[in-house]
N, C-alpha and C positions, 0 to 999 in steps of 0.2 A: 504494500500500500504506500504510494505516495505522500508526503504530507509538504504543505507551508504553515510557516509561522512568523506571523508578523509582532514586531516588539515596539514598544516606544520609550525612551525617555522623556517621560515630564518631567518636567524641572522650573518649569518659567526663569524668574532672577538668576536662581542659585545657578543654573549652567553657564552664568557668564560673572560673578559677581568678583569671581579673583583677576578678571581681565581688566587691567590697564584700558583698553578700549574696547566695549562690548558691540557687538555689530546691531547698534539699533534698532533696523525693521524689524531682525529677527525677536528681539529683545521683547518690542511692545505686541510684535504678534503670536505672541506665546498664548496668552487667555483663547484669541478667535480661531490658533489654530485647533487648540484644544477639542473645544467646542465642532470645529468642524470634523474631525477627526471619530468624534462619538457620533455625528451623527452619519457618518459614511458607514460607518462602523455597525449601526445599528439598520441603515438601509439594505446592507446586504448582508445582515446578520453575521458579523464575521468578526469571532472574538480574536481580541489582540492580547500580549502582556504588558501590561501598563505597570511601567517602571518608575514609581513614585519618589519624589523626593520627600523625605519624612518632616521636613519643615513646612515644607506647605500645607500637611495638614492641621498648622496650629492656629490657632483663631488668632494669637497677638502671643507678642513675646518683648523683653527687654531690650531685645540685641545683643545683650553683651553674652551670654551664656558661660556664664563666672565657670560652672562643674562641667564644663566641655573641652578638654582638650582638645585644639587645633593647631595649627602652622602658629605663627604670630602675622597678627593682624586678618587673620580669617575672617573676622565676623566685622572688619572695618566700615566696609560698605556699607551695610546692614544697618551701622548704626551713624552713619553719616549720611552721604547724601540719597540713601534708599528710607531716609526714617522716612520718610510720609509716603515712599511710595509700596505700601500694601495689598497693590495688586503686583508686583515682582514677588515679594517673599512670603504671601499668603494665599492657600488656594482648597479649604474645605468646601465650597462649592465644585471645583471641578472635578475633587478627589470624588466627590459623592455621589458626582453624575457617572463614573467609572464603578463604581462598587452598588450601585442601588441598579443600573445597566441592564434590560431584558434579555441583552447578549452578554453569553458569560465570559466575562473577561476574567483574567487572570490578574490579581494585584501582586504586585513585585516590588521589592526594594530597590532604589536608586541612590542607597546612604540617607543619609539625617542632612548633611548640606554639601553634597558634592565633593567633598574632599579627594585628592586622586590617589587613590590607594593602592598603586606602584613606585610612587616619589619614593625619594629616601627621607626625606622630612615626615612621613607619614609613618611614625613607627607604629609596631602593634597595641600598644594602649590607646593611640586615636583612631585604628581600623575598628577597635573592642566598641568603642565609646560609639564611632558613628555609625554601626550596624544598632547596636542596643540600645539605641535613642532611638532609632527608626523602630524596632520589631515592639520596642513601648509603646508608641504611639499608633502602631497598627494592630496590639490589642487593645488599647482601649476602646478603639472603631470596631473591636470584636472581626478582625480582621487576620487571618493568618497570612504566612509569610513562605514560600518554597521556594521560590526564584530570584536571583540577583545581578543585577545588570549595574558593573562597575562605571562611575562615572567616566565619562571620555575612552573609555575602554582600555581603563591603565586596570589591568590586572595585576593583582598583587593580593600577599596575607590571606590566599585560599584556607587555609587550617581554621583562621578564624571564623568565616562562613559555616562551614562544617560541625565548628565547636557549639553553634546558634541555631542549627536545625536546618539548612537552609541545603535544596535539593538540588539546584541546577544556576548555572551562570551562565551567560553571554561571552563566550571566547572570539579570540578575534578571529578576522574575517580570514582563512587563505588565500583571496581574490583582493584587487586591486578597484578602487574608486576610480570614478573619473575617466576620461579619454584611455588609459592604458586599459581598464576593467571592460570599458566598452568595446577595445580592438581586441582585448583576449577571449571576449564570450562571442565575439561574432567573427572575427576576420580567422582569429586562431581555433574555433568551438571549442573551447575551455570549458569543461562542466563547471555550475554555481550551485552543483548541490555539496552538502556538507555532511559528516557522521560527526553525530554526536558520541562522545566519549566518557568516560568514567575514568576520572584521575586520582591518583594515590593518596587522597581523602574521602574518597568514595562521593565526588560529588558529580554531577554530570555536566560535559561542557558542552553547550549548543551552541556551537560558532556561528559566527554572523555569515550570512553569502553574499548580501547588497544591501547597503546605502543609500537608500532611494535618493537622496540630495546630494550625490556626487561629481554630479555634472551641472554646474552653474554658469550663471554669468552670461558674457558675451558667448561665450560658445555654445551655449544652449540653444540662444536666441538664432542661432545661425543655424543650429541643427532643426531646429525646429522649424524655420522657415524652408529648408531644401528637402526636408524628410519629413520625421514626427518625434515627437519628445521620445531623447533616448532612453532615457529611464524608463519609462512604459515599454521600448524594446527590449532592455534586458528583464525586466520582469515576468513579461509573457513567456522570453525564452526560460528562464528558472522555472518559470510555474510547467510549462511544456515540458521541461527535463523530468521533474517530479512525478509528473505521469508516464511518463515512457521509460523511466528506471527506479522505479520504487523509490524513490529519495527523498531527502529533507529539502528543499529551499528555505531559507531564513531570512529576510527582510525586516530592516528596522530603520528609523525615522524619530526625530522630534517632532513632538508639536506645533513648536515654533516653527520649521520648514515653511508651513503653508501662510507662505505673506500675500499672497495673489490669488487670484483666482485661476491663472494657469497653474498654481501649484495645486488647486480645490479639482482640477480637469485630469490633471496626473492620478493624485490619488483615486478619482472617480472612477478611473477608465483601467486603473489595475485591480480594483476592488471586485468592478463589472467582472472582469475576464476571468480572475479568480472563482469568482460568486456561478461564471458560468461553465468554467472547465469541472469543477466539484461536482455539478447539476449532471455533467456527461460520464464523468469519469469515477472511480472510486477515491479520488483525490481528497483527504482530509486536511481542514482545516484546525491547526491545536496552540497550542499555545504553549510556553517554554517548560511549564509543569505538568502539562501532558505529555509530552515527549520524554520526561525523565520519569513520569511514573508507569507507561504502558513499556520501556523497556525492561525485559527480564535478564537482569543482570546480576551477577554476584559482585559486590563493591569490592576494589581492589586495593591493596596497601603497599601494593611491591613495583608502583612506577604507571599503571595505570593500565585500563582494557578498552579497549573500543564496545559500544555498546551496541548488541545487535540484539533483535528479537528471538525469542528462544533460548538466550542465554549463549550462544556465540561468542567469543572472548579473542580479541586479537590486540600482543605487546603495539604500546605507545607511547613514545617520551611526552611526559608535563614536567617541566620543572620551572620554577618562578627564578 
């Protein structure tokens, strides 16, 4: 059986609040991507993992967060020139509209505030601290927790994951964004499906296979003018592969992406093909915590197994 599985980081603020210059449009269209994104979501019933940032779901806060270890000056923004802006660092309406959803999405951690937890400045007392500030605040929403999607996708301190319950991550992509990803999957047929894996903490890793917003800018506008948005071309292509080789595709995306309405026609018109290849085919649609729990695996401690159905076991280097 084929499967895709689309991811998202929400983040609003917090995905830009350590940057020197945050990219603007992206920045203020973080709320309406949001929003549009549930409701694509919910038109062609198609659950996603919705990678929460755990601050967002706090109604108000200090800023300072005296008992949080972080970098220094982590929380600077925050409490300067973001003080009155509480729609960047607060967001229990959107988080709601995600978990209250007639399509069953999957809630997922994104940290407590973005921290990037492969730095070397990130030791393990702030990987502890920003997981366990998040899985607090996603019970008290009576909210469980299985999947984790590191910020920026700096993987780092797997153990600690592991040691909190936590079932499956977002590994990186082995394919290329942008103009190289787009001549590997088409000029060279480069497969974009991906095995997920079981690493020597026994956790599962769902690597990414596209980036839906990797091809911007001026080159887009040109591809798109002589051709069609390429992103919707390689997406159809992964979702095609999926069918025609039992595999994963993995697709993930901000929120914030969608600043335009050509970005509102990308997502619409891969949801469509999705929405319609599943209708034809046995092609499942799952989410990062279904793909770690329909694999039958014995969890491995000696460097890691790929994870196959039926219990299948094939050696894998994971090493941070």
């Amino acid at each position: 059986m084929g499967s895709v599985v689309i991811s998202l980081d929400a983040e609003l603020g917090w995905g830009f609040h350590d940057l020197e210059r945050p990219p603007l449009e992206r920045l203020e269209s973080g709320r309406r991507g949001w929003r549009r994104m549930l409701d694509l979501c919910a038109e062609f019933d198609v659950p996603a993992t919705w990678a929460v940032v755990g601050h967002l779901m706090l109604e108000s806060c200090d800023g300072v967060h005296a008992d949080h270890p972080a970098p220094d000056g982590w929380f600077d923004r925050e409490r300067g020139e973001w003080t009155d802006r509480e729609d960047l660092r607060f967001a229990p309406d959107l988080v709601r509209g995600v978990v209250d959803s007639d399509v069953d999405h999957e809630f997922a951690s994104h940290s407590f505030s973005h921290v990037l937890f492969g730095r070397p400045e990130t030791d393990r007392e702030i990987a502890q601290a920003e997981l366990e500030r998040s899985l607090e605040i996603a019970d008290e929403w009576g909210e469980s927790v299985n999947s984790f999607v590191y910020p920026r996708n700096d993987v780092g301190h797997r153990d600690v994951l592991a040691e909190h319950g936590i079932s499956a991550y977002r590994g990186r992509s082995p394919t290329y964004d942008g103009v190289r990803g787009l001549v590997d999957s088409t000029v060279r047929s480069r497969s974009m499906l991906v095995q997920p894996t079981v690493d020597e903490y026994g956790l599962i890793d769902v690597p990414a296979s596209l980036f839906l917003f990797g091809f911007e800018g001026p080159v887009r506008t040109v591809a798109e003018s002589i051709w069609e948005d390429p992103m919707v071309v390689q997406a159809r292509r992964g979702i095609d592969q999926a069918v025609r080789n039992d595999g994963l595709f993995h697709m993930w995306l901000h929120p914030n992406n969608l600043t335009r309405e050509r970005d509102d026609r990308r997502m619409r018109a891969i949801l469509s093909y999705l929405d319609r290849r599943r209708s034809e085919t046995d092609l499942a649609v799952e989410t990062m915590g279904d793909v770690a729990e329909r694999l039958a695996v014995t969890r491995g401690v000696d460097g890691g197994t790929v994870a196959a159905d039926g219990g299948s076991e094939t050696k894998t280097a994971d090493d941070d």
